[in-house]
SEKOLGU-748364 format. One record per residue (C-alpha): residue number from 1; residue in three letters; x, y, z. Coordinates in nm, 2 decimals. Each point is the difference from the previous one (the first is absolute). Example, Ala and Ser with C-alpha at 12.3 -4.5 7.8 and 13.67 -1.06 7.14 Angstrom:
<atoms>
atom resi=1 | resn=ALA | x=1.23 | y=-0.45 | z=0.78
atom resi=2 | resn=SER | x=0.14 | y=0.34 | z=-0.07
</atoms>
This chain:
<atoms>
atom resi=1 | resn=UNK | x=0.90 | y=6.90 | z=-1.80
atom resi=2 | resn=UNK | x=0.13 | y=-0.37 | z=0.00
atom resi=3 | resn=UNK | x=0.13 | y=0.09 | z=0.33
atom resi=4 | resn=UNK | x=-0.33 | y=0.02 | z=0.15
atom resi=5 | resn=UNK | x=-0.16 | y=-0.28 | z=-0.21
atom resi=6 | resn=UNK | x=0.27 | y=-0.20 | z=0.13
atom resi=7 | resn=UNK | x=-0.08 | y=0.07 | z=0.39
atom resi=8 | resn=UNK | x=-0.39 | y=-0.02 | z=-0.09
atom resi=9 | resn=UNK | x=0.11 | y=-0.37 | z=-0.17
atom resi=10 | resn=UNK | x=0.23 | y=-0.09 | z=0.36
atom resi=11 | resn=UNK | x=-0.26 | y=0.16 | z=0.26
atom resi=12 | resn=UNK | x=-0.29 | y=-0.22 | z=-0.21
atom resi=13 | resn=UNK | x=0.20 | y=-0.33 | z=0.03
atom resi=14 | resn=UNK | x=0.08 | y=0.10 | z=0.33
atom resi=15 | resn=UNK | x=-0.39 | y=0.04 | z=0.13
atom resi=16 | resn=UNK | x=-0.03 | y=-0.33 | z=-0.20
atom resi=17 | resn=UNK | x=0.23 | y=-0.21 | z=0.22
atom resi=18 | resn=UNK | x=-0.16 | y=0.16 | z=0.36
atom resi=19 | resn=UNK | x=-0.33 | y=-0.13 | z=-0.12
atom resi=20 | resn=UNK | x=0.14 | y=-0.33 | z=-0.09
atom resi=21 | resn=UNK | x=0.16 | y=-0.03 | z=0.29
atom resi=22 | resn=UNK | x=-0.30 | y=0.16 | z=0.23
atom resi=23 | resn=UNK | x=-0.28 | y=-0.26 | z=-0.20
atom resi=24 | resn=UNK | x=0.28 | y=-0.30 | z=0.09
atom resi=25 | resn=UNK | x=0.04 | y=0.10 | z=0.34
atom resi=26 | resn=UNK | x=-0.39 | y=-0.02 | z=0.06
atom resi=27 | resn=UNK | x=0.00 | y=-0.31 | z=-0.22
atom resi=28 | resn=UNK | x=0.25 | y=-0.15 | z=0.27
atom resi=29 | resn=UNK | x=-0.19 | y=0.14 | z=0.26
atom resi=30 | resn=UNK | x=-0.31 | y=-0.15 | z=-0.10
atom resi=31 | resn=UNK | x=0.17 | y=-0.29 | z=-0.03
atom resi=32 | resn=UNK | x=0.14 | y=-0.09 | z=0.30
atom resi=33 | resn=UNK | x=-0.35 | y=0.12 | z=0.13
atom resi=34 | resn=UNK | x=-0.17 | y=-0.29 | z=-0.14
atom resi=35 | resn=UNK | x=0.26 | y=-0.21 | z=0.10
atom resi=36 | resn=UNK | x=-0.03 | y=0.07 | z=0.39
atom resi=37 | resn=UNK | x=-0.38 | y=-0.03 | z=-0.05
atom resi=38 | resn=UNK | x=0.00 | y=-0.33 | z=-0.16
atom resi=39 | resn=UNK | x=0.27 | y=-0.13 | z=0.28
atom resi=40 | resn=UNK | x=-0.22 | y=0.14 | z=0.26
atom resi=41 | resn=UNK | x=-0.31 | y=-0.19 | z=-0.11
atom resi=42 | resn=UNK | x=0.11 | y=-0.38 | z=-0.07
atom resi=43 | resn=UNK | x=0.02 | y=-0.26 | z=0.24
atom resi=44 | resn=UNK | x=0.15 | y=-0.36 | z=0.07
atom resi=45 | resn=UNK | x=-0.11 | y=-0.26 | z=-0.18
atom resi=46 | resn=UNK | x=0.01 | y=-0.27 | z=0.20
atom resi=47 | resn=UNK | x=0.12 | y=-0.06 | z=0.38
atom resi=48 | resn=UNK | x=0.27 | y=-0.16 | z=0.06
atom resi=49 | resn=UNK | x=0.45 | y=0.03 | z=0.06
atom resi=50 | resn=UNK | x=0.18 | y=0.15 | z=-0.28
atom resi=51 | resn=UNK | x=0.20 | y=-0.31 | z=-0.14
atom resi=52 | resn=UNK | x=0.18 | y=0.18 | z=-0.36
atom resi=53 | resn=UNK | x=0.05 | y=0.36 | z=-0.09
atom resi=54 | resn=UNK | x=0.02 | y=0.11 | z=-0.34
atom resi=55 | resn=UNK | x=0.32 | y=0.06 | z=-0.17
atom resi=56 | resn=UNK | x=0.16 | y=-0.32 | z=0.15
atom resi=57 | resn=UNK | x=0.06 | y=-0.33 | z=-0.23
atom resi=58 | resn=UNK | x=0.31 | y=0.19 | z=-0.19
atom resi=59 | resn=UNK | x=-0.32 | y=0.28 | z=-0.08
atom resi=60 | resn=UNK | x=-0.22 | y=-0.25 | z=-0.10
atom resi=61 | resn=UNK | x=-0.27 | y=0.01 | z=0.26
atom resi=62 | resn=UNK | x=-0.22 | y=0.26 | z=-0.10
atom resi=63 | resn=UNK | x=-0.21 | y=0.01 | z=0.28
atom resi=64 | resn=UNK | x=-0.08 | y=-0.08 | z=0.38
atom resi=65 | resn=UNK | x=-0.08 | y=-0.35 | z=0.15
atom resi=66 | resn=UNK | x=-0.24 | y=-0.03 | z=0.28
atom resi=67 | resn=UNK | x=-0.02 | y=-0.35 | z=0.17
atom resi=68 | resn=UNK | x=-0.30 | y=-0.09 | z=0.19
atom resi=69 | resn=UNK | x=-0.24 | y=-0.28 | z=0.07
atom resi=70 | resn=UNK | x=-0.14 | y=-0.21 | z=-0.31
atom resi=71 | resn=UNK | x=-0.32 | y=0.15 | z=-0.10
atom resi=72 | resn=UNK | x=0.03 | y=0.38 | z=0.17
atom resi=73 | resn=UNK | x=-0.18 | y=0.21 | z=-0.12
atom resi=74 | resn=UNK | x=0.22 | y=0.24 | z=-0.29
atom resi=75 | resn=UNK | x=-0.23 | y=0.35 | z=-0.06
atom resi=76 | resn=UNK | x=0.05 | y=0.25 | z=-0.28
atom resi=77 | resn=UNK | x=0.20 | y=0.32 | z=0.09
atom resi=78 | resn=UNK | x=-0.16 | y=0.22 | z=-0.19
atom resi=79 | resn=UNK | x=-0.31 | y=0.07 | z=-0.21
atom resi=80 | resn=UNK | x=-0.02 | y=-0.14 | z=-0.32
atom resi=81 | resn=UNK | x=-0.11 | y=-0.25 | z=-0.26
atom resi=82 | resn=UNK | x=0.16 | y=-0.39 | z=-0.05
atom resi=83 | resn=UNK | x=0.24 | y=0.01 | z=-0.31
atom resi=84 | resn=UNK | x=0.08 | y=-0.37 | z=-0.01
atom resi=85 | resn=UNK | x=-0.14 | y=-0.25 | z=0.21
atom resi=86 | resn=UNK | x=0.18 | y=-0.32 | z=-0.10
atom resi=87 | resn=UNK | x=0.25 | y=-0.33 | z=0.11
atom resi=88 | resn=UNK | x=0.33 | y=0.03 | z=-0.09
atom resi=89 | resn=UNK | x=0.28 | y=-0.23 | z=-0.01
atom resi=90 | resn=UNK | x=0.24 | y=0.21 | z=0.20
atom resi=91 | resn=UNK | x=-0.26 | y=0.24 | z=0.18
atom resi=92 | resn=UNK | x=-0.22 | y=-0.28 | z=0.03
atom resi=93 | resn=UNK | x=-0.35 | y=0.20 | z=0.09
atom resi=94 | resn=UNK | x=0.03 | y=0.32 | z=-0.08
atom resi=95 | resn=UNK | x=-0.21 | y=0.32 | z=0.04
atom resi=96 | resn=UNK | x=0.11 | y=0.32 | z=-0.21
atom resi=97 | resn=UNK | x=-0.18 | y=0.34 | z=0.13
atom resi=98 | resn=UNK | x=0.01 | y=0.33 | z=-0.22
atom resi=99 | resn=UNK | x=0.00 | y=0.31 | z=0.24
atom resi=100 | resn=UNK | x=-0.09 | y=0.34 | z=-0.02
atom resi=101 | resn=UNK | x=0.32 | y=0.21 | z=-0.07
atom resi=102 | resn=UNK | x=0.12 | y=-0.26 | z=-0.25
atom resi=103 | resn=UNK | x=0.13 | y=-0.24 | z=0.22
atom resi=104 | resn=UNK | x=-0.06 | y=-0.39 | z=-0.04
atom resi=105 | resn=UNK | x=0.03 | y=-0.21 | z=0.33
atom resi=106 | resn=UNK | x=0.09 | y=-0.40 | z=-0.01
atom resi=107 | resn=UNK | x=-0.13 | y=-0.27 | z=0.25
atom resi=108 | resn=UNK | x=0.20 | y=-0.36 | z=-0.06
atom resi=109 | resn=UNK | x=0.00 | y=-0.32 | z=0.13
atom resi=110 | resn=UNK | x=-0.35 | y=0.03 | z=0.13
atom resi=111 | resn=UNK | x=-0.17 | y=-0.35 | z=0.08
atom resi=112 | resn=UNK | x=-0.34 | y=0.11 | z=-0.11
atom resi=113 | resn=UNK | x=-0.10 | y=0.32 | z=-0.22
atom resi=114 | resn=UNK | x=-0.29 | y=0.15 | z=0.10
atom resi=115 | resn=UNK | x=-0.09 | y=0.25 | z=-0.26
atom resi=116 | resn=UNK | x=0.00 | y=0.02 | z=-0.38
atom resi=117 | resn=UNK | x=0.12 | y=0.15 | z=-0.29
atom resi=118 | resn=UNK | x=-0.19 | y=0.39 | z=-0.08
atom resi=119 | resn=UNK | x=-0.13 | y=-0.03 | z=0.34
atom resi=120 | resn=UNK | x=-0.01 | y=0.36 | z=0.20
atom resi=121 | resn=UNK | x=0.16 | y=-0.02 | z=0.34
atom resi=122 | resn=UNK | x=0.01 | y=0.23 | z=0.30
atom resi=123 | resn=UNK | x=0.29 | y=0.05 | z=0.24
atom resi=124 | resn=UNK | x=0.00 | y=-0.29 | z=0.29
atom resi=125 | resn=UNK | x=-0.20 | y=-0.25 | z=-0.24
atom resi=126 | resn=UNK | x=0.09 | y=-0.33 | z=0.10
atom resi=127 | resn=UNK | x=0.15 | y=-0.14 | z=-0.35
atom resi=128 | resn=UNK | x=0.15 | y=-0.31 | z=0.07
atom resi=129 | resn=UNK | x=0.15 | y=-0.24 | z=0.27
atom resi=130 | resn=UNK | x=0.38 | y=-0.03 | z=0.04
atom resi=131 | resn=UNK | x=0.16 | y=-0.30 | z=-0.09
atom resi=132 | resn=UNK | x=0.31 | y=-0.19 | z=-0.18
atom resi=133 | resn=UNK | x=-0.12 | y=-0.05 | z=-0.35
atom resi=134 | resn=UNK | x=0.26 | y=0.03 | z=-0.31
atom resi=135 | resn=UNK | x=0.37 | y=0.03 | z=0.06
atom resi=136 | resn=UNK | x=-0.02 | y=0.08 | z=0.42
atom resi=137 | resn=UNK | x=0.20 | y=-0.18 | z=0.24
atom resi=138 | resn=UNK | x=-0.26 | y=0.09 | z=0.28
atom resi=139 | resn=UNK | x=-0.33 | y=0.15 | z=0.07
atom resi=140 | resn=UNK | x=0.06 | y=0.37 | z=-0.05
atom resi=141 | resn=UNK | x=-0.15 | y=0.25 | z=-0.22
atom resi=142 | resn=UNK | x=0.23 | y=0.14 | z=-0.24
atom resi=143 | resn=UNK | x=-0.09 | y=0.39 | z=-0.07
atom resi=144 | resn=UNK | x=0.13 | y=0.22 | z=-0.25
atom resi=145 | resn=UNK | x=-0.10 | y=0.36 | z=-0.14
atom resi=146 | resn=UNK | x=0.02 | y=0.14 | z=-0.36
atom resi=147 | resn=UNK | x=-0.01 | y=0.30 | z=-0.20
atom resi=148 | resn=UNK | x=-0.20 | y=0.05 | z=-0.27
atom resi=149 | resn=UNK | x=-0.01 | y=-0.37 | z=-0.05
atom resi=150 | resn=UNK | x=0.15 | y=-0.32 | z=0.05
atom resi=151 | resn=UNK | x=0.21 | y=-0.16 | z=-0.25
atom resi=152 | resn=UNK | x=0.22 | y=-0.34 | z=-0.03
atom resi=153 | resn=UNK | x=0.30 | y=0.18 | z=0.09
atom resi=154 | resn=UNK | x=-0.13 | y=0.19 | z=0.26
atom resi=155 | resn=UNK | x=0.14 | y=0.34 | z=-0.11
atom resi=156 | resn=UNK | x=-0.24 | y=0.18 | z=0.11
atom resi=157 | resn=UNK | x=-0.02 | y=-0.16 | z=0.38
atom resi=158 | resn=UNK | x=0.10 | y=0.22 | z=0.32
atom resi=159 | resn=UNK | x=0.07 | y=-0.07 | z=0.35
atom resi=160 | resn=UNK | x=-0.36 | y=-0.04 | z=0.19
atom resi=161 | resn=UNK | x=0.15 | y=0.18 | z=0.33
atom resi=162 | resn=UNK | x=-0.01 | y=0.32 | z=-0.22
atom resi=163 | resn=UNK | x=-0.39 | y=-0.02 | z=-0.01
atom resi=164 | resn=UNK | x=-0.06 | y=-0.20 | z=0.40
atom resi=165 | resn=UNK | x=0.29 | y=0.10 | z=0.20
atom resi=166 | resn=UNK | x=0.32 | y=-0.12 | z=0.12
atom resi=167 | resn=UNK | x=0.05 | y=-0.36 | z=0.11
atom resi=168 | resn=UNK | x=0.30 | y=-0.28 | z=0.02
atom resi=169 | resn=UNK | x=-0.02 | y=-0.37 | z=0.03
atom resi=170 | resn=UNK | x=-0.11 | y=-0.12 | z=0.32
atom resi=171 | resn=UNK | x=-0.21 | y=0.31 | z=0.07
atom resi=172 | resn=UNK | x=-0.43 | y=-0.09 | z=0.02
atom resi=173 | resn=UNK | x=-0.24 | y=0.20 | z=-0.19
atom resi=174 | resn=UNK | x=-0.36 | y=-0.03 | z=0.03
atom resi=175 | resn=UNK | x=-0.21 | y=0.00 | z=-0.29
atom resi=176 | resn=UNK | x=-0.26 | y=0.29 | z=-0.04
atom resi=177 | resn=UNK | x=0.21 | y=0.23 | z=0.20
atom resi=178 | resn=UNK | x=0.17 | y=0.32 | z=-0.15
atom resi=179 | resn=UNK | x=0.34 | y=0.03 | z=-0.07
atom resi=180 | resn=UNK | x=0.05 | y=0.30 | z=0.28
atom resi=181 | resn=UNK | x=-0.14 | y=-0.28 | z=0.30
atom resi=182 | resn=UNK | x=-0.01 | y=-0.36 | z=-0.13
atom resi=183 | resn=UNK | x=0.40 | y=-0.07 | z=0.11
atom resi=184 | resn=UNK | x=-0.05 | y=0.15 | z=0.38
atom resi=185 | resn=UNK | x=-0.40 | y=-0.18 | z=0.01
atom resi=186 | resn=UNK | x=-0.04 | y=-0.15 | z=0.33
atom resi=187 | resn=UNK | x=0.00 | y=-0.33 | z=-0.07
atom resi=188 | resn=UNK | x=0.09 | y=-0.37 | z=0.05
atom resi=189 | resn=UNK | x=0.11 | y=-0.25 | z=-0.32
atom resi=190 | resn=UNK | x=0.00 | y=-0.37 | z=-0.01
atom resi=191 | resn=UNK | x=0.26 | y=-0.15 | z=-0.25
atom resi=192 | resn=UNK | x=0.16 | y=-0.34 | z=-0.03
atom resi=193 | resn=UNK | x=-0.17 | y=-0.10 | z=0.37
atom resi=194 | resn=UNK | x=0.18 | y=0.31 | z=0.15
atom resi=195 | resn=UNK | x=-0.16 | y=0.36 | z=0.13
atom resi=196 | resn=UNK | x=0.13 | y=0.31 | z=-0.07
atom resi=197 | resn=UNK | x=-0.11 | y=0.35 | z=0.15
atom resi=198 | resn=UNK | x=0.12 | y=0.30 | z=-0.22
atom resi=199 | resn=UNK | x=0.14 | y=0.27 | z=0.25
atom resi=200 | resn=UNK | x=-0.19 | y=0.35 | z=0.06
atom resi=201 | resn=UNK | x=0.18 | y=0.31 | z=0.08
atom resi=202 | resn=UNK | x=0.01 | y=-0.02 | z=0.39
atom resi=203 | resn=UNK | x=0.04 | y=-0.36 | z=0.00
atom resi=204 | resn=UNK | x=0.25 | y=-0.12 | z=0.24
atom resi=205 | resn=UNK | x=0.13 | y=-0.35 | z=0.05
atom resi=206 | resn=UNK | x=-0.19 | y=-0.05 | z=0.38
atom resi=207 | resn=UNK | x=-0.30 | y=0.15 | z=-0.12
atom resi=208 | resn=UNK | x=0.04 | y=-0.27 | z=-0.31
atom resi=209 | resn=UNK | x=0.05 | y=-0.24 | z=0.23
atom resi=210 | resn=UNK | x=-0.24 | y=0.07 | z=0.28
atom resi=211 | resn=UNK | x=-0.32 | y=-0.05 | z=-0.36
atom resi=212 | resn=UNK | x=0.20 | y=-0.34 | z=-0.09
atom resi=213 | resn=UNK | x=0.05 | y=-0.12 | z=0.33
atom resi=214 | resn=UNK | x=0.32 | y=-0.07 | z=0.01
atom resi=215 | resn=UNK | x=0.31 | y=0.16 | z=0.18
atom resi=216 | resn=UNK | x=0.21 | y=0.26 | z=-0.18
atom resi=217 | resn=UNK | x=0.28 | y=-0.32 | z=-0.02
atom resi=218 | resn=UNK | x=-0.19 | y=-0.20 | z=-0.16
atom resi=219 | resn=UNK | x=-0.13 | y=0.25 | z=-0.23
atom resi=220 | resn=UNK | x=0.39 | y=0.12 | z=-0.08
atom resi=221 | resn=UNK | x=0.12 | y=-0.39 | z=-0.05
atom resi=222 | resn=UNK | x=-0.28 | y=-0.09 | z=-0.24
atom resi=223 | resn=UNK | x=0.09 | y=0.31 | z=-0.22
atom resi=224 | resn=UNK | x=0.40 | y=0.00 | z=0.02
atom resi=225 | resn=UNK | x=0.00 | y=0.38 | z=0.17
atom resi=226 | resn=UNK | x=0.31 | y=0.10 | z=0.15
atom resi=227 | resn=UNK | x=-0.17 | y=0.28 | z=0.17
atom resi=228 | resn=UNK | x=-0.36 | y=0.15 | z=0.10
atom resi=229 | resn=UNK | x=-0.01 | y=0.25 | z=-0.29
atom resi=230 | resn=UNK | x=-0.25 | y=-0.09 | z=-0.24
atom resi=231 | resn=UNK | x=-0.12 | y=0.26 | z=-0.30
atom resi=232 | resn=UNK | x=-0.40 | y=0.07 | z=-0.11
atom resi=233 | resn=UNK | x=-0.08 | y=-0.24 | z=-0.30
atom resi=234 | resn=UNK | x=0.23 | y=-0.28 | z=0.12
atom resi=235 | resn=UNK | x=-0.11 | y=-0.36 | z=0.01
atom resi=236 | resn=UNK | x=0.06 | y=-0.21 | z=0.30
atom resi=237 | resn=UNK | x=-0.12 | y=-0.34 | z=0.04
atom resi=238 | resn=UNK | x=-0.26 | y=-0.03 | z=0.32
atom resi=239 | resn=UNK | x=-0.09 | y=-0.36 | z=-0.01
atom resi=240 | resn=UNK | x=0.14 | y=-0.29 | z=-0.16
</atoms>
């Protein structure tokens, strides 16, 4: 009789842990679902050529620097409602957005802020206009992406390429686009006085050429290329 009120006792346990692990599984599943749908829907805030990744700074950068013109526009990513609204010493002006899905977005060194604190804001709004305010060495729009919330030692922050796509300094993004086109956009960017044309797949260096007028040469002596291979999403400088 104990016997078999022992192997009722295992076989229970047993069924226990397979649900456990069943209800975790779907947990996970669901999940990563959300995850992809959330990285599927935001976009850029703000054109301009990757200048900082996070993670750099000995891991003290915790999040992405665009550099653009003074005064571009800098839109919100998501939907969602103004946390903080604000000048800071070190951000200088400073936007906080609370997200859907528990996720907080931040928008530093802005030269003007546009919006205010409890305000409702849709996805593409124009929030503020980039610029150098606070501790910036240059007009560029510091972004960064939280979980739950932000907090002074940032414990909470996480890379923004897991949420708009892969990127790397020197690469052009174009603000409103989706993380799945905005790096390959067709498009041209003007920084410090100098044009830049972001490669498409089926690019080649005369076709290049033959839109910039100028000779393949040229073209490979004002970007240091050894060769004609060029890869979709590179930057080469058209015009100086």
């Amino acid at each position: 009789m104990r016997d078999y009120i022992r192997r009722l006792l295992i076989a229970a346990i047993m069924a226990l842990c397979v649900s456990l692990l069943f209800l975790g599984g779907k947990q996970t599943e669901a999940s990563m679902q959300e995850s992809k749908e959330i990285k599927a829907g935001w976009i850029w805030p703000a054109d301009g050529v990757i200048s900082d990744t996070y993670g750099t700074r000995r891991g003290t950068h915790k999040g992405i620097d665009i550099a653009g013109k003074l005064n571009a526009p800098v839109i919100a990513v998501e939907d969602g409602v103004v946390g903080k609204s604000y000048y800071s010493k070190t951000y200088g002006n400073v936007i906080f957005l609370k997200h859907p899905n528990n996720y907080v977005t931040v928008y530093a060194h802005l030269n003007k802020r546009l919006v205010n604190t409890g305000q409702e804001i849709k996805q593409g709004d124009r929030i503020g206009m980039m610029g150098r305010t606070g501790e910036s060495t240059g007009v560029h729009l510091h972004f960064e992406s939280h979980q739950v919330e932000w907090t002074f030692d940032k414990k909470n922050a996480i890379d923004p390429e897991t949420l708009l796509g892969h990127t790397e300094v020197g690469v052009a993004v174009k603000g409103g686009m989706a993380s799945s086109t905005n790096i390959l956009a067709a498009s041209t960017y003007v920084n410090s006085e100098k044009v830049h044309y972001i490669v498409q797949a089926g690019d080649t260096l005369t076709s290049i050429a033959k839109k910039s007028n100028l000779s393949v040469a040229e073209l490979k002596e004002v970007n240091q290329l050894k060769s004609d291979l060029i890869l979709p999403a590179q930057v080469l400088v058209i015009q100086k």
